[in-house]
TILUMDREN-253323 format. One line per field, with one value per atom (N, C-alpha, C): residue number from 1; atom name; x, y, z. Coordinates in steps of 0.2 Angstrom, whole numbers, plus 5000, padded with zeros to 4 digits. Example, Ala and Ser with C-alpha at 12.3 -4.5 7.8 and 13.67 -1.06 7.14 Angstrom:
// TILUMDREN-253323
n = (1  1  1  2  2  2)
atom = (N  CA  C  N  CA  C)
u = (5066  5062  5066  5064  5068  5064)
v = (4972  4978  4984  4989  4995  5000)
w = (5039  5039  5039  5035  5036  5039)
//
This chain:
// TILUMDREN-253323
n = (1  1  1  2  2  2  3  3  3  4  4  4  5  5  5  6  6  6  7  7  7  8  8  8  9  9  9  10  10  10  11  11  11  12  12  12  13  13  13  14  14  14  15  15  15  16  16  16  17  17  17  18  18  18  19  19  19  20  20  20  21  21  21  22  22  22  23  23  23  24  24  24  25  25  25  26  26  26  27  27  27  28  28  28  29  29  29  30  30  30  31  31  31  32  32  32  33  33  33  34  34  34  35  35  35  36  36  36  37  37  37  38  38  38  39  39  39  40  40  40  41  41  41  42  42  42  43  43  43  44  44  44  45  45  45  46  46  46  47  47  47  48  48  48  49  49  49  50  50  50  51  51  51  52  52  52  53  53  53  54  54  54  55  55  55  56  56  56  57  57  57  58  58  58  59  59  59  60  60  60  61  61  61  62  62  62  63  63  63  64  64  64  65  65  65  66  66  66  67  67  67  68  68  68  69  69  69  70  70  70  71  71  71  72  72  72  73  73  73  74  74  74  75  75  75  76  76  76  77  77  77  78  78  78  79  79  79  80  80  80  81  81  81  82  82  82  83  83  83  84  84  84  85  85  85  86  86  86  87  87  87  88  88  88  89  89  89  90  90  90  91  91  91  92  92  92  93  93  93  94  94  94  95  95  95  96  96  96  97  97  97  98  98  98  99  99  99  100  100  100  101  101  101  102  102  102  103  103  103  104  104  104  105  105  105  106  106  106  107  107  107  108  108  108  109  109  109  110  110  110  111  111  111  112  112  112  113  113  113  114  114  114  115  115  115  116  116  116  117  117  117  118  118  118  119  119  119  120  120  120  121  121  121  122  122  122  123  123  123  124  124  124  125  125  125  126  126  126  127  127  127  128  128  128  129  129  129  130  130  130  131  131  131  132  132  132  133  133  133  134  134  134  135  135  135  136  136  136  137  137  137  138  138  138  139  139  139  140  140  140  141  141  141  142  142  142  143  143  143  144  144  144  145  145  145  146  146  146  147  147  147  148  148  148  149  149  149  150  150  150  151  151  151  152  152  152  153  153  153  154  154  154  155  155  155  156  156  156  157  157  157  158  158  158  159  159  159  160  160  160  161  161  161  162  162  162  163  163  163  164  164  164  165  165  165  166  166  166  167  167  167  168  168  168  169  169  169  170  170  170  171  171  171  172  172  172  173  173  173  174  174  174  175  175  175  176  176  176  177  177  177  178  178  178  179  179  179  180  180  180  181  181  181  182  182  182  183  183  183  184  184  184  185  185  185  186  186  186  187  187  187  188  188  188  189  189  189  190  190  190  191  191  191  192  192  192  193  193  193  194  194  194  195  195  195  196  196  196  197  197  197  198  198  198  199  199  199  200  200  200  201  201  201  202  202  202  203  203  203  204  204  204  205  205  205)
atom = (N  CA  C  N  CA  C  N  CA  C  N  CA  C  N  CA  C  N  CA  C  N  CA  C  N  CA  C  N  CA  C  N  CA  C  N  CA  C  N  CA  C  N  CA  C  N  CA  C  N  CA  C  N  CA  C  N  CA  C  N  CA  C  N  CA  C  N  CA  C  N  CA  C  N  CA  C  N  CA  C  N  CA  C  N  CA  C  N  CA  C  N  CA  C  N  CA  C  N  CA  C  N  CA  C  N  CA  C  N  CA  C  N  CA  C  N  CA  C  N  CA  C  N  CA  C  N  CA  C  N  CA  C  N  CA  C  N  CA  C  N  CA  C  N  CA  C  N  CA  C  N  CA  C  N  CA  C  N  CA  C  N  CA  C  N  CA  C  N  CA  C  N  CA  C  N  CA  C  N  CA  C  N  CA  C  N  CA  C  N  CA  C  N  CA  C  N  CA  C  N  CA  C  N  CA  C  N  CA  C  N  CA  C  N  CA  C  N  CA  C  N  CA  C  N  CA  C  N  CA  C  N  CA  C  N  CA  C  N  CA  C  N  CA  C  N  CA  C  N  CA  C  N  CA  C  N  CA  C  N  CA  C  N  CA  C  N  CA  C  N  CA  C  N  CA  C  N  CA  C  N  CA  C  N  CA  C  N  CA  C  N  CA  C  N  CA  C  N  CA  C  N  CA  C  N  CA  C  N  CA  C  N  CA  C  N  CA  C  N  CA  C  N  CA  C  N  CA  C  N  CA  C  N  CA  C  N  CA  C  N  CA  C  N  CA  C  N  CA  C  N  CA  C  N  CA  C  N  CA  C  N  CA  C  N  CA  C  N  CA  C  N  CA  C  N  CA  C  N  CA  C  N  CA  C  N  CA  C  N  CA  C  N  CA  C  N  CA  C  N  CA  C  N  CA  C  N  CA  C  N  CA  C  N  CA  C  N  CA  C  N  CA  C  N  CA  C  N  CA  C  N  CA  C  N  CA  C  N  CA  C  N  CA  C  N  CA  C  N  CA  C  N  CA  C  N  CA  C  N  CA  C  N  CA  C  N  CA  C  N  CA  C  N  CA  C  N  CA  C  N  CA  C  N  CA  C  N  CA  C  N  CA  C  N  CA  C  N  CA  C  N  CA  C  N  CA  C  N  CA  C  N  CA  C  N  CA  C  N  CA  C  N  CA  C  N  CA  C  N  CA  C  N  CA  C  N  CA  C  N  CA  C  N  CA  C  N  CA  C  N  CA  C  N  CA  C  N  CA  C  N  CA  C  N  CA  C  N  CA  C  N  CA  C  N  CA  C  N  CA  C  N  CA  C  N  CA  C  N  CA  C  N  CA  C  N  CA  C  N  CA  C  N  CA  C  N  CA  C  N  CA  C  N  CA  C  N  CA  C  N  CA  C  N  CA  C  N  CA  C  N  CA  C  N  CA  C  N  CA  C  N  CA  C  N  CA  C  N  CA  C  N  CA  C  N  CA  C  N  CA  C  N  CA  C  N  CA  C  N  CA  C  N  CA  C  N  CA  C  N  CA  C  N  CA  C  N  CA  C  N  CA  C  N  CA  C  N  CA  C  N  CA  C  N  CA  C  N  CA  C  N  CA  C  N  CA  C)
u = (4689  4692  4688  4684  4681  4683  4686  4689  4688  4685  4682  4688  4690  4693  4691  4693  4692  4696  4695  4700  4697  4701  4702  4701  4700  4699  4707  4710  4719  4724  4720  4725  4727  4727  4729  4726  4720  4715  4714  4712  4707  4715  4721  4727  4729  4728  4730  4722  4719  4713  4717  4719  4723  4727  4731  4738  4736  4732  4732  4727  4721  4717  4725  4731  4735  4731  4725  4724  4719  4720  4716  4709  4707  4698  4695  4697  4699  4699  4695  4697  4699  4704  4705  4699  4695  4692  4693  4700  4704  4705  4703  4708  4701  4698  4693  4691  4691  4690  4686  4684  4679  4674  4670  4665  4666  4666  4668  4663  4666  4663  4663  4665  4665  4659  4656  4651  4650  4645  4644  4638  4636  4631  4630  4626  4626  4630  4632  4640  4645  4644  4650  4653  4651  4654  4655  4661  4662  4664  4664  4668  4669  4674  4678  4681  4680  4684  4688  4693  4698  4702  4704  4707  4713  4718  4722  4726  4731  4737  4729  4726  4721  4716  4714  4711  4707  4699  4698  4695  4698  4696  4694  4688  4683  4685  4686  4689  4679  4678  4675  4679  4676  4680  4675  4675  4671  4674  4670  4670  4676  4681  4684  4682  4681  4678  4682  4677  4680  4676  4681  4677  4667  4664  4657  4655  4659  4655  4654  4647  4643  4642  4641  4641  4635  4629  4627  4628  4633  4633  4642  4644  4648  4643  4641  4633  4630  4630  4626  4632  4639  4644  4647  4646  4648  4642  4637  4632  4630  4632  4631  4639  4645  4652  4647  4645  4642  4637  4634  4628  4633  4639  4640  4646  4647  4652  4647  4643  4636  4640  4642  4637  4640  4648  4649  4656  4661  4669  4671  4678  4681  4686  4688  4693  4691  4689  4693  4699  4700  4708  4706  4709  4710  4716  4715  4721  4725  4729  4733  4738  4738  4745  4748  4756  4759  4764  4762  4768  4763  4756  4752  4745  4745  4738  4735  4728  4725  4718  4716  4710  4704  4704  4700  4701  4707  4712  4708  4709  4707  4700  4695  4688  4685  4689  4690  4689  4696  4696  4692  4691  4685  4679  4678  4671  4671  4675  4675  4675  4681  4679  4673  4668  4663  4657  4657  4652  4655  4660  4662  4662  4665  4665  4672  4676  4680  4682  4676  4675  4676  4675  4676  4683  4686  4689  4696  4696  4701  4699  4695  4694  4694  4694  4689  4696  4698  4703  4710  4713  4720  4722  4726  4729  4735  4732  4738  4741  4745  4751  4753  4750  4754  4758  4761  4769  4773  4775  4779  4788  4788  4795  4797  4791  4792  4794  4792  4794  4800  4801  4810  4812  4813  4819  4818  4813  4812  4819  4819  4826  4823  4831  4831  4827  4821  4817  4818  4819  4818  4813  4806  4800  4794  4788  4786  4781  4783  4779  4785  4792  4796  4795  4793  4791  4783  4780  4772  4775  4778  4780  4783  4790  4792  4789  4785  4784  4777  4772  4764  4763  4757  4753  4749  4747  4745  4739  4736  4729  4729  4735  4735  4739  4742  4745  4738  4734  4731  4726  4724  4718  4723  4729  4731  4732  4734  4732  4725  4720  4713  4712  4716  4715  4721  4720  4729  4734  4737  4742  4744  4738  4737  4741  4749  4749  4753  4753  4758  4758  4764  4766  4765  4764  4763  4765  4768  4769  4766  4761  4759  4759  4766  4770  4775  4776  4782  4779  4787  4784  4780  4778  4773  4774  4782  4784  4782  4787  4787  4777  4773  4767  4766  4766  4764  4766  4773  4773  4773  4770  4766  4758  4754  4750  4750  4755  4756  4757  4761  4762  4755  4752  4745  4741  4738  4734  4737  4743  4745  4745  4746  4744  4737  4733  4723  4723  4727  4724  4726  4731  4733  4730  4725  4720  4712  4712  4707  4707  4712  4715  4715  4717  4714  4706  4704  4696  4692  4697  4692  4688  4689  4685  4680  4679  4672  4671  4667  4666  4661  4663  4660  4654  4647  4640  4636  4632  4628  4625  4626  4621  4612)
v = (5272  5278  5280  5284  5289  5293  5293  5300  5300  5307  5309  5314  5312  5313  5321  5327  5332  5335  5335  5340  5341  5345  5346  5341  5341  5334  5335  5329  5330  5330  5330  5331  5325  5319  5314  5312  5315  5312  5304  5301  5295  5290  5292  5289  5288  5295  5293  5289  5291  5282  5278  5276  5269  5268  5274  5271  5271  5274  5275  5267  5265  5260  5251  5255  5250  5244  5244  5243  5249  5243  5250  5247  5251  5250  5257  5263  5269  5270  5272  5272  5279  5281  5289  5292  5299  5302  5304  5304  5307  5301  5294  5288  5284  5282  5280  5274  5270  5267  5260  5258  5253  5254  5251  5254  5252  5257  5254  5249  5245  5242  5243  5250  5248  5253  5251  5257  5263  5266  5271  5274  5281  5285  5289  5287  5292  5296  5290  5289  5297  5296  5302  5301  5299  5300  5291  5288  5279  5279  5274  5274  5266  5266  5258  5257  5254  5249  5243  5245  5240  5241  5233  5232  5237  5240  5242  5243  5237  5236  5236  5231  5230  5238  5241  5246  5246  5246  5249  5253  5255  5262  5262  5267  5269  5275  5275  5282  5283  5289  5290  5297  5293  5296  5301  5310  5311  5314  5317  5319  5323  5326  5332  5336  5340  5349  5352  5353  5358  5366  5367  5373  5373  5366  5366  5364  5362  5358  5368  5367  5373  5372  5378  5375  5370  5372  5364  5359  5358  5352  5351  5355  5352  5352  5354  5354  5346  5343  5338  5332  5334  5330  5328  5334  5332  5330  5332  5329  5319  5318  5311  5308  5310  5309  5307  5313  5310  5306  5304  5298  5292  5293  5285  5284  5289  5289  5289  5287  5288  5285  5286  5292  5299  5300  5305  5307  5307  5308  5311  5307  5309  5314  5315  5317  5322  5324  5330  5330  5326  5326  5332  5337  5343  5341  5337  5336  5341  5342  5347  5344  5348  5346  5355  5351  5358  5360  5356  5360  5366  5368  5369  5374  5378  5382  5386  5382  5388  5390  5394  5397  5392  5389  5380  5381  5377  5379  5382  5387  5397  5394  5394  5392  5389  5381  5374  5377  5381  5380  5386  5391  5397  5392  5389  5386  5380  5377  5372  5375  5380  5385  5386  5389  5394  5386  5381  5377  5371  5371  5366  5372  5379  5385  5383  5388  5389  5383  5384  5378  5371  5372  5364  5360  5367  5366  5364  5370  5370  5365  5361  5352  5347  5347  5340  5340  5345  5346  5345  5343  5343  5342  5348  5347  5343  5338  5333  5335  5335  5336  5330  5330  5323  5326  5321  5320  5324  5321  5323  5324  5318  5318  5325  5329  5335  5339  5339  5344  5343  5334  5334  5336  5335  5336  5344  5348  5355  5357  5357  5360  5355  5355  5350  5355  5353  5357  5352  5357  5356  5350  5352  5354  5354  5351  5354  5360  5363  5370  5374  5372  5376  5378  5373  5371  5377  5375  5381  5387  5390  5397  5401  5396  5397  5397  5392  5391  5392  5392  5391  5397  5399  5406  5408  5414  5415  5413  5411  5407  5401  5395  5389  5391  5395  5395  5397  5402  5406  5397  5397  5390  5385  5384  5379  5381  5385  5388  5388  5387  5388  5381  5380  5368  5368  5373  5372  5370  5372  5370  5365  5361  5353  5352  5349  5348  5341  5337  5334  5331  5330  5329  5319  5317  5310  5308  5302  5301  5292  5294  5289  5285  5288  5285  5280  5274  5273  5266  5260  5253  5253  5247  5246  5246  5244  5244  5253  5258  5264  5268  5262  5265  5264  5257  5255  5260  5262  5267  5274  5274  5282  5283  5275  5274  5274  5272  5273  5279  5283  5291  5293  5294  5298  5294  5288  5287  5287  5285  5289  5299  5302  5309  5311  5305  5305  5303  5298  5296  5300  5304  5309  5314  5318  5320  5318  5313  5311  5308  5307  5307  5311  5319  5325  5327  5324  5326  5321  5318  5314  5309  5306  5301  5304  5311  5314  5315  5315  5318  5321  5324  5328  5326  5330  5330  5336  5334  5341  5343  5349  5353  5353)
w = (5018  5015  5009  5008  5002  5001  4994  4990  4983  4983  4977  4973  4966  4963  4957  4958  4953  4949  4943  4939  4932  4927  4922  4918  4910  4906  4904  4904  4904  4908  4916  4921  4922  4922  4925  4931  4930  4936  4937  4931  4930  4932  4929  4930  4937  4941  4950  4950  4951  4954  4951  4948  4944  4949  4950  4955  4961  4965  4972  4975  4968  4969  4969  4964  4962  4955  4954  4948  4944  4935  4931  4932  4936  4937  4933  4931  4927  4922  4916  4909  4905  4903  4902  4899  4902  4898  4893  4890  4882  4879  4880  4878  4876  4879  4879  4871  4873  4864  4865  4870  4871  4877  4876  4881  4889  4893  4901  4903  4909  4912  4920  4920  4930  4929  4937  4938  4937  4935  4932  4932  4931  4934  4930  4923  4918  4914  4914  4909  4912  4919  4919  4927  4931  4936  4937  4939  4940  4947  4950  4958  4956  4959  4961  4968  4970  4976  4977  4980  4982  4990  4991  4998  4997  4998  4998  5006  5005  5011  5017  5016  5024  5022  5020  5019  5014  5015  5009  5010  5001  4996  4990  4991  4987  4982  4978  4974  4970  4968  4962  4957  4951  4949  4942  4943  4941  4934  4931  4923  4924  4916  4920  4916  4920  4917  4914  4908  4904  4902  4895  4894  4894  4891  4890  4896  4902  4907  4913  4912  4916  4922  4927  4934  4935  4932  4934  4933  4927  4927  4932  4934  4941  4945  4949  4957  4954  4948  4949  4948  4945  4946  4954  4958  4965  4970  4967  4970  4967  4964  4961  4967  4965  4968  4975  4980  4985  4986  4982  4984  4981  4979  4976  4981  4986  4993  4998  4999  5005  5011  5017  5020  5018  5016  5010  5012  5007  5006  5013  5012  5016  5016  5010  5006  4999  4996  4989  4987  4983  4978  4973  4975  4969  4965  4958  4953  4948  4949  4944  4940  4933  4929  4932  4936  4937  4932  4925  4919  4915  4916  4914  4917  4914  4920  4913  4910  4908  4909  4904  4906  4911  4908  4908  4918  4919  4926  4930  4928  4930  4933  4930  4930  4935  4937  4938  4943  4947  4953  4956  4953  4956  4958  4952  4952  4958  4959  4964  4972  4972  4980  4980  4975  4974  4976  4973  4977  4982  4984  4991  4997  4994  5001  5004  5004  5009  5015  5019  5026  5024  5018  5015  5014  5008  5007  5010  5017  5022  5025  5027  5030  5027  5019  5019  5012  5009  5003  5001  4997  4995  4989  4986  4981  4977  4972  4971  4964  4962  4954  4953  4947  4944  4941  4936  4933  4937  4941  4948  4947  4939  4939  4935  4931  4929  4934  4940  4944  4945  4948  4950  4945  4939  4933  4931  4933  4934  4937  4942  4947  4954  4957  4962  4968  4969  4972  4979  4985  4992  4994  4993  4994  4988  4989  4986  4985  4992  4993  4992  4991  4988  4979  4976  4971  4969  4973  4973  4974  4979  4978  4972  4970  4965  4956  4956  4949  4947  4954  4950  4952  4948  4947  4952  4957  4961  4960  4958  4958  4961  4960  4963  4970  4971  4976  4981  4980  4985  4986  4980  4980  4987  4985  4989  4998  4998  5005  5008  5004  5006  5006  5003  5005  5011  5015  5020  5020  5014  5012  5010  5007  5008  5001  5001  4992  4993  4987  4983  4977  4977  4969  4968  4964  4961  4954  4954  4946  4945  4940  4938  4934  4929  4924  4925  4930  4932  4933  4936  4937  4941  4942  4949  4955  4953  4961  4962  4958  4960  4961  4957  4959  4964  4967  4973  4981  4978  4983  4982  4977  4975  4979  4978  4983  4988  4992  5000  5000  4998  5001  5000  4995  4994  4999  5001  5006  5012  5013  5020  5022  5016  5018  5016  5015  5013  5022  5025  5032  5036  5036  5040  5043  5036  5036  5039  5037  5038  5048  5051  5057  5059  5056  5060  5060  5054  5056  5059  5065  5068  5064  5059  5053  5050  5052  5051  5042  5040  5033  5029  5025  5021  5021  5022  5024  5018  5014  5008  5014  5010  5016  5015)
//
């Protein structure tokens, strides 16, 4: 199972690899205060692997985009993610903070539709929200496509439809037991997916 991890600098990207790997193989891009030691590719994009429940999974985990980071240097952030997923992902985690949408945001995900393409996004993508208990203690939501219709901005709603509806929420602030099966839900709706595409996966064109 290959999945490559995108978001914003902030979102709680670098933390879901922590949870879903089940250990910190991951170091915050805001936190950072010794030097890393897991693989890495020009000080920006890292990938780790672990068994997880009989399964293994390969996360990379790439920079988050910000205001300076220019579309080249996203084309060579997800082109790096796939040589270090070779024969290439299975999966696009599109990470979101849902208490939160700015300009930054806005950018992130034009600019990821604009070089993955629509085709891609609808097979190969899904959008994940951390701090997940934000959302429960928000209002006792149904759903958390009840939760998208009502509270996030037409932007992430239209983006998430173009990933098919693909969403969920996770909280990677919590004990281990509660990570542990925070990890199972996400790699059970990564394999469900990836079950529908026949195991096939993401190829550059």
């Amino acid at each position: 199972m290959r999945l490559v991890l995108l978001g914003v600098t902030g979102g709680g990207k670098s933390t879901l690899g922590n949870t879903i790997l089940r250990k910190k193989r991951f170091l915050s891009r805001t936190s950072k205060t010794s030097k890393c030691t897991i693989e890495s590719v020009e000080m920006k994009c890292e990938s780790a692997a672990e068994n997880v429940n009989g399964i293994e999974v390969k996360v990379v985990d790439t920079t988050g985009f910000n205001d300076l980071f220019r579309a080249k240097d996203e084309i060579k952030e997800v082109a790096t993610s796939i040589k270090l997923l070779a024969p290439g992902p299975h999966v696009f985690l599109i990470v979101l903070n849902p208490t939160r949408f700015y300009s930054t945001d806005r950018r992130f995900l034009k600019d990821i539709e604009a070089l993955l393409g629509t085709e891609v996004l609808y097979k190969y993508a899904m959008v994940v929200f951390t701090r997940k208990m934000e959302i429960d203690f928000d209002m006792d939501w149904q759903s958390i496509h009840e939760f998208v219709r009502a509270r996030c901005c037409d932007e992430v709603q239209q983006f998430i439809s173009k990933c098919n509806n693909r969403v969920i929420a996770v909280e990677n602030l919590c004990s281990k037991v509660a990570k542990d099966a925070e990890s199972e839900r996400v790699l059970n709706f990564v394999g469900d997916l990836i079950q529908n595409n026949n195991n096939s996966y993401y190829k550059c064109a």
